[in-house]
DRENSE-633797 format. One record per residue (C-alpha): residue in three letters; chain; x, y, z; residue number from 0. Coordinates in pm, 1 decimal. Each point is the difference from the previous one (the first is absolute). Example, Ala and Ser with C-alpha at 12.3 -4.5 7.8 and 13.67 -1.06 7.14 Angstrom:
! DRENSE-633797
{"ALA"; "A"; {1230.0; -450.0; 780.0}; 0} {"SER"; "A"; {137.0; 344.0; -66.0}; 1} 
//
This chain:
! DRENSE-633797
{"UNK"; "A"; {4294.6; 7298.8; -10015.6}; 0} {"UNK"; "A"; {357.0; -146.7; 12.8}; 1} {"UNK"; "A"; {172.2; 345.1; 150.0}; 2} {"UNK"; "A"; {70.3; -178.3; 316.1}; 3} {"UNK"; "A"; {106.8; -313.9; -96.7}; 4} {"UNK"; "A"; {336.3; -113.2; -0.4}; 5} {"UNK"; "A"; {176.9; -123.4; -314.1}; 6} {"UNK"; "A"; {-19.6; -316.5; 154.0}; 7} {"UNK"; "A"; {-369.1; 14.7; 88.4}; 8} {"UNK"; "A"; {-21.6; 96.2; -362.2}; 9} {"UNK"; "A"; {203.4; -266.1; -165.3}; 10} {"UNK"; "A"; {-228.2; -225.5; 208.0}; 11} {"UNK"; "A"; {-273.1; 119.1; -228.1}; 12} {"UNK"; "A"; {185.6; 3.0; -284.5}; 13} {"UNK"; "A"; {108.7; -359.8; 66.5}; 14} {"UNK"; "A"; {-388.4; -48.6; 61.5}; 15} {"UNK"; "A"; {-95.4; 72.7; -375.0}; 16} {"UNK"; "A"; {260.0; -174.8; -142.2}; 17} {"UNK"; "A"; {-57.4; -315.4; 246.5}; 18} {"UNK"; "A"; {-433.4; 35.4; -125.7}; 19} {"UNK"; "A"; {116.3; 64.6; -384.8}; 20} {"UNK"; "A"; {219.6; -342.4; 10.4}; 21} {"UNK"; "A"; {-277.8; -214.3; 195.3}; 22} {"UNK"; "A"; {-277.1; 148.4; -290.9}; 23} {"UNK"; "A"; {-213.5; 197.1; 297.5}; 24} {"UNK"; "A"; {-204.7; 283.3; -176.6}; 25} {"UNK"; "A"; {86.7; 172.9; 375.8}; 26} {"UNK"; "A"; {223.3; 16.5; 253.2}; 27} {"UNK"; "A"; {-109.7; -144.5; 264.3}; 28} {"UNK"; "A"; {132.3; -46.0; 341.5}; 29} {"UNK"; "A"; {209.0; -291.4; -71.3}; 30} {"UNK"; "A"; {161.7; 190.5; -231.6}; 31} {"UNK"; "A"; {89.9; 231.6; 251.2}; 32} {"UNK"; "A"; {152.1; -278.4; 245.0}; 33} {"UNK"; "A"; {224.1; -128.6; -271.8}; 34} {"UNK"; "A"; {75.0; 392.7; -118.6}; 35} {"UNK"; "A"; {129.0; 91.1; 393.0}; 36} {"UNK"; "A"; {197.1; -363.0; 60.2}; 37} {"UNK"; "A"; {178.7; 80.2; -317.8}; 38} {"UNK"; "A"; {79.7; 319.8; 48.0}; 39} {"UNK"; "A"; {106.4; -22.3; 404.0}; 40} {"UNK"; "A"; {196.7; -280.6; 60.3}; 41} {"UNK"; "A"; {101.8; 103.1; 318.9}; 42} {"UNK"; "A"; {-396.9; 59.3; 96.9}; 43} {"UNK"; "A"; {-15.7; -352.5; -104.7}; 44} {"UNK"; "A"; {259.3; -141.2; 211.1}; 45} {"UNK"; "A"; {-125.4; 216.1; 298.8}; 46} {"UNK"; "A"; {-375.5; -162.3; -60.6}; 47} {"UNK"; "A"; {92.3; -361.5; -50.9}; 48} {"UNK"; "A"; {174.2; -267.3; 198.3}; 49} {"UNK"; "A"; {53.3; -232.6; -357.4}; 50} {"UNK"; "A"; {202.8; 188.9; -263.0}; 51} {"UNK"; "A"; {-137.0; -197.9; -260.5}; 52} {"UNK"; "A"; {-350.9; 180.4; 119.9}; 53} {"UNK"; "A"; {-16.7; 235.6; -314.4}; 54} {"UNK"; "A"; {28.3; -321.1; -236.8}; 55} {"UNK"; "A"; {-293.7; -194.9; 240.5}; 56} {"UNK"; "A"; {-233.6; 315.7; -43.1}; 57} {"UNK"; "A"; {63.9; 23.4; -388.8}; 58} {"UNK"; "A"; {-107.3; -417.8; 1.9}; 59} {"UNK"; "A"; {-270.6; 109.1; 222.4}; 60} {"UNK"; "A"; {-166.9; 261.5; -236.4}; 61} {"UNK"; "A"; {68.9; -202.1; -319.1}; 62} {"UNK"; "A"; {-229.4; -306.2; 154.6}; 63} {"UNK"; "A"; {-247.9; 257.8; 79.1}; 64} {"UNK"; "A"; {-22.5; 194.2; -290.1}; 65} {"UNK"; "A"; {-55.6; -29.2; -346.3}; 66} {"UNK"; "A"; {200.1; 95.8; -200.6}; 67} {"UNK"; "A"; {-53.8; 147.9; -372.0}; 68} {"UNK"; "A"; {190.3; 110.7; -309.0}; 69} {"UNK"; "A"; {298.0; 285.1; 49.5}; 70} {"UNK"; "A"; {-137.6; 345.3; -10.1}; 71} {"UNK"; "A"; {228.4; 264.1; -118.3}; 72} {"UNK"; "A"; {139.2; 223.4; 248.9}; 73} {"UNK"; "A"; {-118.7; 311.5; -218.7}; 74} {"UNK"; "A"; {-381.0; -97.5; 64.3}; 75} {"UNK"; "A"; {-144.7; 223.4; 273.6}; 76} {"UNK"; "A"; {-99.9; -245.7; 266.3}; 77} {"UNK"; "A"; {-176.6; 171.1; 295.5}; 78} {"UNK"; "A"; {11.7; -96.5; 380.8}; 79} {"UNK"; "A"; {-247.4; -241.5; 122.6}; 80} {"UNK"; "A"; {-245.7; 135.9; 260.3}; 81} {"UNK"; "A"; {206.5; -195.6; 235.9}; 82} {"UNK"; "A"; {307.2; 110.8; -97.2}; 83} {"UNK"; "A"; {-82.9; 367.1; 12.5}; 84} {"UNK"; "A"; {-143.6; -80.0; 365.2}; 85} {"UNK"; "A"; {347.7; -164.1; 106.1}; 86} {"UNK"; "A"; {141.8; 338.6; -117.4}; 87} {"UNK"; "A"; {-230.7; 212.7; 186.3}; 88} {"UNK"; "A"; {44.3; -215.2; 326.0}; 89} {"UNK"; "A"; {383.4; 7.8; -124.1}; 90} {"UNK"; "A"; {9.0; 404.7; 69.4}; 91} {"UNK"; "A"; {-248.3; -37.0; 303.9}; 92} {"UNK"; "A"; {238.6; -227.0; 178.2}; 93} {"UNK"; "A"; {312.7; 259.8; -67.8}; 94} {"UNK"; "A"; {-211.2; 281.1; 124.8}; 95} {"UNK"; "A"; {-141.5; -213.0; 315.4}; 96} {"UNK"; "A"; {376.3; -102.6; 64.2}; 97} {"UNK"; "A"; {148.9; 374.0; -28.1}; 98} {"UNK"; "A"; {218.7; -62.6; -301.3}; 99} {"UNK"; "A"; {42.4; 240.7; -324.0}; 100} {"UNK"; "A"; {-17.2; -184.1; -301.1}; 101} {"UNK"; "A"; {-188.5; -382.9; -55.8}; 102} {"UNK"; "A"; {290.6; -230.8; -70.7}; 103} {"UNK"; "A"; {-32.5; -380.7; -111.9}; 104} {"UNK"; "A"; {-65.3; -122.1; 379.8}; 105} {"UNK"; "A"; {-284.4; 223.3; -18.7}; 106} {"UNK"; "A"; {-134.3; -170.7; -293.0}; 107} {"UNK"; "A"; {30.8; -352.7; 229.7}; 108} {"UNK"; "A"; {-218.1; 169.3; 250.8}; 109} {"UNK"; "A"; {-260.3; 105.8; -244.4}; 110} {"UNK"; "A"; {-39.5; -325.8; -129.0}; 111} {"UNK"; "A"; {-29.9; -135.0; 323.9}; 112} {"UNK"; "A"; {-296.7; 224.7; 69.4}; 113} {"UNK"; "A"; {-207.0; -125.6; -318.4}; 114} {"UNK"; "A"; {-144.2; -277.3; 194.8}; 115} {"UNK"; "A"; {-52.2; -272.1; -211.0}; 116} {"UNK"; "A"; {194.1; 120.8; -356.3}; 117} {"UNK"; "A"; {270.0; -257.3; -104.9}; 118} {"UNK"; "A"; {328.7; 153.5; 124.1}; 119} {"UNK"; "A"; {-170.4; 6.0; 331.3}; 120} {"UNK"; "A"; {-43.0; -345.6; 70.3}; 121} {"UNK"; "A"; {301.0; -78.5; -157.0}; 122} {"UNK"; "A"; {206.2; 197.5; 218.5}; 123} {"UNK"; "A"; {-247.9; -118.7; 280.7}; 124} {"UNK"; "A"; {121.6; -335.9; -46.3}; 125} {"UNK"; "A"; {317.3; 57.6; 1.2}; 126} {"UNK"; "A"; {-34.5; 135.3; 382.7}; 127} {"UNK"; "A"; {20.3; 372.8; -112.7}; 128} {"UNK"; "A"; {-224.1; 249.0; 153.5}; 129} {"UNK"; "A"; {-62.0; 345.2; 7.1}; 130} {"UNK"; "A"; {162.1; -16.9; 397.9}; 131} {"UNK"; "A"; {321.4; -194.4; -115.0}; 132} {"UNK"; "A"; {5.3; 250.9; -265.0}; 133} {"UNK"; "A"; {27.3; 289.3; 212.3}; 134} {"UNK"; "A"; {266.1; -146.4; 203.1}; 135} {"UNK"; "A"; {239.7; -23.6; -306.5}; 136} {"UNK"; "A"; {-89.6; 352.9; -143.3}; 137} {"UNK"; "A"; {289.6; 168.5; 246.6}; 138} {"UNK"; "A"; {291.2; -176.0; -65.8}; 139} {"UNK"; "A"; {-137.6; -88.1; -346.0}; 140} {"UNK"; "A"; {2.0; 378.5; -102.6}; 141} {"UNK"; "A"; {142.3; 265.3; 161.6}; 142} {"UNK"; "A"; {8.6; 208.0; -314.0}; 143} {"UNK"; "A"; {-397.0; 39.7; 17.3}; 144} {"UNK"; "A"; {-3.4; 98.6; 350.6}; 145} {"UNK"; "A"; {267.1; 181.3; 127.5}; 146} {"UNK"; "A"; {-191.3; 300.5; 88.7}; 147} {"UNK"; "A"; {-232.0; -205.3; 182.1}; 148} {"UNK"; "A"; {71.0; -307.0; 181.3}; 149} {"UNK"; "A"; {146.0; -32.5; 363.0}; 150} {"UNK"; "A"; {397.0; -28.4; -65.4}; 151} {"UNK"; "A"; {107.9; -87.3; 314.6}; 152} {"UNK"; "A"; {186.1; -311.3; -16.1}; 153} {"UNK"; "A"; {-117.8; -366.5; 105.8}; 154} {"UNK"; "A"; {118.4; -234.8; 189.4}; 155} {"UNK"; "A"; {378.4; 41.0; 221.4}; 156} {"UNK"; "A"; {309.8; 186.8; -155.5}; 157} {"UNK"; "A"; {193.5; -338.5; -77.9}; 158} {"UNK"; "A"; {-263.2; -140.6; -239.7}; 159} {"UNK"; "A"; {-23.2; 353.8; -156.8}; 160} {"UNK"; "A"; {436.4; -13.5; -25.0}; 161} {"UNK"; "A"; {-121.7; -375.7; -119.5}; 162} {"UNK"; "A"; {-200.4; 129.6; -264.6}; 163} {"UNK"; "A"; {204.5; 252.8; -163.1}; 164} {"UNK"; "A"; {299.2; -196.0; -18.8}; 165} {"UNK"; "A"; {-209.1; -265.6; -204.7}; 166} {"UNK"; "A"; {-155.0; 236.2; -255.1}; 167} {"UNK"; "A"; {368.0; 139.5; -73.9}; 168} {"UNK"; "A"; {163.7; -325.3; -43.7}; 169} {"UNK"; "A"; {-287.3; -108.9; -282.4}; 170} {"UNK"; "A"; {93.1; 376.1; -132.6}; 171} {"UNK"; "A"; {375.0; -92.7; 7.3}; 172} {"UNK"; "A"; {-87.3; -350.0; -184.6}; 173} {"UNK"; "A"; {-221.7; 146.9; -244.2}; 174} {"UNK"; "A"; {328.7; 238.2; -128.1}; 175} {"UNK"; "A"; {198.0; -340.6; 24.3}; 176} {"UNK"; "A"; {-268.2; -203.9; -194.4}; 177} {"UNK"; "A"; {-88.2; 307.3; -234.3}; 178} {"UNK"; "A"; {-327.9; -85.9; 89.4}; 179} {"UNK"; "A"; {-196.8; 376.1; -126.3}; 180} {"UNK"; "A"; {-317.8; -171.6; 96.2}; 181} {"UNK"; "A"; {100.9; -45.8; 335.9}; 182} {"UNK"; "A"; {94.4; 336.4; 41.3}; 183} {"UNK"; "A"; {-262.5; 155.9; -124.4}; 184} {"UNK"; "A"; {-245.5; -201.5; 216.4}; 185} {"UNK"; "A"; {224.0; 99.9; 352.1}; 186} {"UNK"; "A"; {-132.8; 400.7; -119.5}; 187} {"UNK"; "A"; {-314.5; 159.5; 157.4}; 188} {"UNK"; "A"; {-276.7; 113.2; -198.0}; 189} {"UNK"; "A"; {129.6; 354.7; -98.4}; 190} {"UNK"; "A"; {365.9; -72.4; 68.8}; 191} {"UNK"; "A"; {263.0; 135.1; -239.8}; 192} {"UNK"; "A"; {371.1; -102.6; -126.0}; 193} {"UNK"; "A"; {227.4; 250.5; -141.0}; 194} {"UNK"; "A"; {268.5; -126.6; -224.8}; 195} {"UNK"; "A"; {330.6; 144.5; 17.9}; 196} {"UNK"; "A"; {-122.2; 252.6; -260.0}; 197} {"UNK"; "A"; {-230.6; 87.6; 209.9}; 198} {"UNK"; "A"; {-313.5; -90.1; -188.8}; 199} {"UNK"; "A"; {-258.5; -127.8; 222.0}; 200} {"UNK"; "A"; {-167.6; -288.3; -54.7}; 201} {"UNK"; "A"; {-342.3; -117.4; 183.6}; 202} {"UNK"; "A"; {-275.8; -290.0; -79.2}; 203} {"UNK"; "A"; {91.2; -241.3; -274.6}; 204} {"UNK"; "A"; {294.1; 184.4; -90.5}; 205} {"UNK"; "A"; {169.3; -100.4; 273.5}; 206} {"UNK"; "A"; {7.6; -304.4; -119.1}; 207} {"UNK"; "A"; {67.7; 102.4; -295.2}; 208} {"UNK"; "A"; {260.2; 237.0; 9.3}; 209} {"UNK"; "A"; {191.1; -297.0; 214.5}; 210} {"UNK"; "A"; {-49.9; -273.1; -203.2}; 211} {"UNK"; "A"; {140.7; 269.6; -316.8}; 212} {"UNK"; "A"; {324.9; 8.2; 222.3}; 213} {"UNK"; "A"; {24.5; -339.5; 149.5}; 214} {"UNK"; "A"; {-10.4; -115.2; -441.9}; 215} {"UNK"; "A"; {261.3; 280.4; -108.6}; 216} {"UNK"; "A"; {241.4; -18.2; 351.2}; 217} {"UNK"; "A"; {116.5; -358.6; 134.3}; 218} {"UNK"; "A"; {350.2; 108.7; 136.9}; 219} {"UNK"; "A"; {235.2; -305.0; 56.5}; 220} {"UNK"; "A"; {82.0; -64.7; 394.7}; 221} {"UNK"; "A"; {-329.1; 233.1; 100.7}; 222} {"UNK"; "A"; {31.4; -53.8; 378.9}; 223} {"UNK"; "A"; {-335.8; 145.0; 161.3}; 224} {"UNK"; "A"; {-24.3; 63.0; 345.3}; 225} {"UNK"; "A"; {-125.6; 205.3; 295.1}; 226} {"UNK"; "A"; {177.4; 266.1; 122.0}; 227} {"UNK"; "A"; {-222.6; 96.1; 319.2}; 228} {"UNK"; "A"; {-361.7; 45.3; 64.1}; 229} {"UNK"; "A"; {-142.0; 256.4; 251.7}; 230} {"UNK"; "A"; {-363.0; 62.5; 180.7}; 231} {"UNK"; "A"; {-2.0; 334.4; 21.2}; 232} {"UNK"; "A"; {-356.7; -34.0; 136.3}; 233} {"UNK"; "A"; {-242.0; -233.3; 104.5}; 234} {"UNK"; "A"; {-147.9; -36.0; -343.0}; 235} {"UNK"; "A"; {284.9; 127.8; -257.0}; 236} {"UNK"; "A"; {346.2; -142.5; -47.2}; 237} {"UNK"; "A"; {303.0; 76.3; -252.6}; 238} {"UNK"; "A"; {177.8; -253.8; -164.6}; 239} {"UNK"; "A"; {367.1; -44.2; -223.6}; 240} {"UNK"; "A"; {41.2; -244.7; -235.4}; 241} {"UNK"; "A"; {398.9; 23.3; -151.7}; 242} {"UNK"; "A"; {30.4; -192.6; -335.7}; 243} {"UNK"; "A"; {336.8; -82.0; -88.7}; 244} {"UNK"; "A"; {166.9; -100.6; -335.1}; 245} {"UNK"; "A"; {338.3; 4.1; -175.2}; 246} {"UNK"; "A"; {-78.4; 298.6; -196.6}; 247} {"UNK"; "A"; {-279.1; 179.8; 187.9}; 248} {"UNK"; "A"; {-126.1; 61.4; 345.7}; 249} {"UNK"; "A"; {-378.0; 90.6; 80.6}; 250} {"UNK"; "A"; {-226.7; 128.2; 280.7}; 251} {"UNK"; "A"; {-333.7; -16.3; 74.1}; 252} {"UNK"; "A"; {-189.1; 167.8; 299.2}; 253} {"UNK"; "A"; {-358.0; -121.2; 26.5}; 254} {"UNK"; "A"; {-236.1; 147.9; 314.5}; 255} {"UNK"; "A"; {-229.7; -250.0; 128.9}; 256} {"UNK"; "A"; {-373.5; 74.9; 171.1}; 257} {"UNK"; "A"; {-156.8; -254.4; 248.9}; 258} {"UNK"; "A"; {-366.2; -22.0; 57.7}; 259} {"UNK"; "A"; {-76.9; -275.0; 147.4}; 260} {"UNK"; "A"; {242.0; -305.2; 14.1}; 261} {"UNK"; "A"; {106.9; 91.0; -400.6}; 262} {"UNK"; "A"; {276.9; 252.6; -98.1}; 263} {"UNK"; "A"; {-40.1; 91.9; -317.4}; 264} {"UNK"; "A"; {275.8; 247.6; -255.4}; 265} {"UNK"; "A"; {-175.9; 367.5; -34.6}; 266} {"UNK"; "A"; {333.6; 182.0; -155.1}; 267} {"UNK"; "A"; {306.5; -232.3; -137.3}; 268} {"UNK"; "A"; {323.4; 239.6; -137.2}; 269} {"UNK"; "A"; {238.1; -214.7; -254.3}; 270} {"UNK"; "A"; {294.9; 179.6; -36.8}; 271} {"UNK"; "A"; {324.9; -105.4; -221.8}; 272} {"UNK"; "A"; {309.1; 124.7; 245.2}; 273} {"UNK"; "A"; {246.8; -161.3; -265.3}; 274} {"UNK"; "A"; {-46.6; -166.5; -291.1}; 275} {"UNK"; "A"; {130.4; -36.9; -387.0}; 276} {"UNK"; "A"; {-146.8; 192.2; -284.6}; 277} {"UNK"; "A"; {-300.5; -275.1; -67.7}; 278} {"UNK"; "A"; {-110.2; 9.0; 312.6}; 279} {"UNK"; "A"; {-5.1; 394.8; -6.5}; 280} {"UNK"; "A"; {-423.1; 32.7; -44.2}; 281} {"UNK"; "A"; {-253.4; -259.5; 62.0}; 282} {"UNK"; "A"; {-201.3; -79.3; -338.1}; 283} {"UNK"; "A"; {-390.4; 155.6; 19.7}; 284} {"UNK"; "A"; {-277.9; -162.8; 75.1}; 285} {"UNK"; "A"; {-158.5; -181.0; -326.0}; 286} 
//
């Protein structure tokens, strides 16, 4: 059944039994699946809602309107609701009416939407979010998904593109300055790889991973992170250099950005050690 999701569409669901095990709910039910996608996409969540404390509200919200029960354990087999399996059948529905390959967490939004009436539905309804605003978001929300599909010509003039870029590789130069892993990882497309200076390639969670591993075992004193140049090469695709300097070590990383929509996202980042002492010779594996 789950062949076409995406790992984050399925940590969504796994998110969704642990969220119905802790609240005592014999099933998961589409409430469940709300808190299961704003947990696992924060960047879904962000795109959706104008308050960031929205995911905290909606928790609130389904906690006054639900009862909750003793802890189940997480090895009891707790089946869908009929609900819930409906938001998952709408979920694949809305991918295939929208041209896209795989059902990925904003599909799982739309399919609650379309369960008029179930709890994550009005929730989201009162919170101004609609199947139409939706839709709107799903471009520069996730290029990954749709690549093969959507209309990539750009939008708006060529100085708000330039605009763009720029601003989505100065938040990449401050998350190597901040060591901020989480940050990077969120700046990747769904699907997008790193490769380490090994040349291991990383993808998913273990981007994150794999960089927070590095950022723990590699602080070098003076690190001096900055961009070396950026170039469009098209309409949609740039390349960008980011030189990271230290007393004992110097670094490179070349990261290609894709634009759909008004959102340039990392598909391929290279990290690359050009000099560097003997610690720094092989970034630790992911754990």
């Amino acid at each position: 059944m789950f062949e076409r999701y995406t790992e984050q569409a399925r940590r969504a669901i796994f998110f969704a039994r642990y969220e119905a095990s802790q609240y005592g709910s014999p099933k998961i039910d589409t409430e469940h699946l709300l808190l299961g996608t704003l947990r696992t996409d924060s960047r879904l969540t962000r795109a959706l809602f104008d308050d960031i404390g929205s995911a905290g509200s909606i928790r609130k919200e389904i906690e006054a309107q639900t009862e909750r029960g003793p802890v189940i354990s997480t090895s009891v087999e707790m089946p869908l609701s009929t609900e819930s399996k409906r938001v998952l059948d709408l979920a694949a529905d809305s991918a295939e009416k929208l041209g896209h390959r795989y059902v990925d967490t904003v599909h799982l939004i739309l399919g609650m939407l379309r369960v008029e009436g179930c709890l994550a539905a009005r929730i989201l309804n009162s919170r101004n979010v609609d199947a139409k605003k939706v839709e709107q978001k799903i471009a520069a929300h996730n290029p990954g998904v749709a690549l093969g599909s959507v209309d990539l010509r750009p939008v708006g003039n060529p100085e708000e593109w330039r605009s763009d870029i720029r601003s989505t590789a100065a938040q990449l130069v401050d998350t190597w300055t901040t060591r901020d892993a989480s940050r990077f990882a969120d700046l990747f497309a769904v699907g997008g790889n790193f490769w380490d200076s090994c040349g291991r390639r990383w993808s998913g969670p273990d981007i994150q991973k794999t960089t927070e591993a590095y950022f723990q075992s590699h602080n070098p004193e003076g690190l001096q992170v900055s961009l070396e140049n950026i170039l469009q090469v098209t309409p949609h695709a740039a390349v960008a250099t980011l030189s990271m300097v230290a007393a004992k070590s110097r670094q490179q990383l070349v990261v290609v950005f894709y634009n759909v929509g008004r959102t340039w996202q990392i598909v391929s980042a290279h990290f690359s050690l050009l000099e560097a002492s003997p610690s720094s010779a092989n970034p630790p594996e992911a754990q």
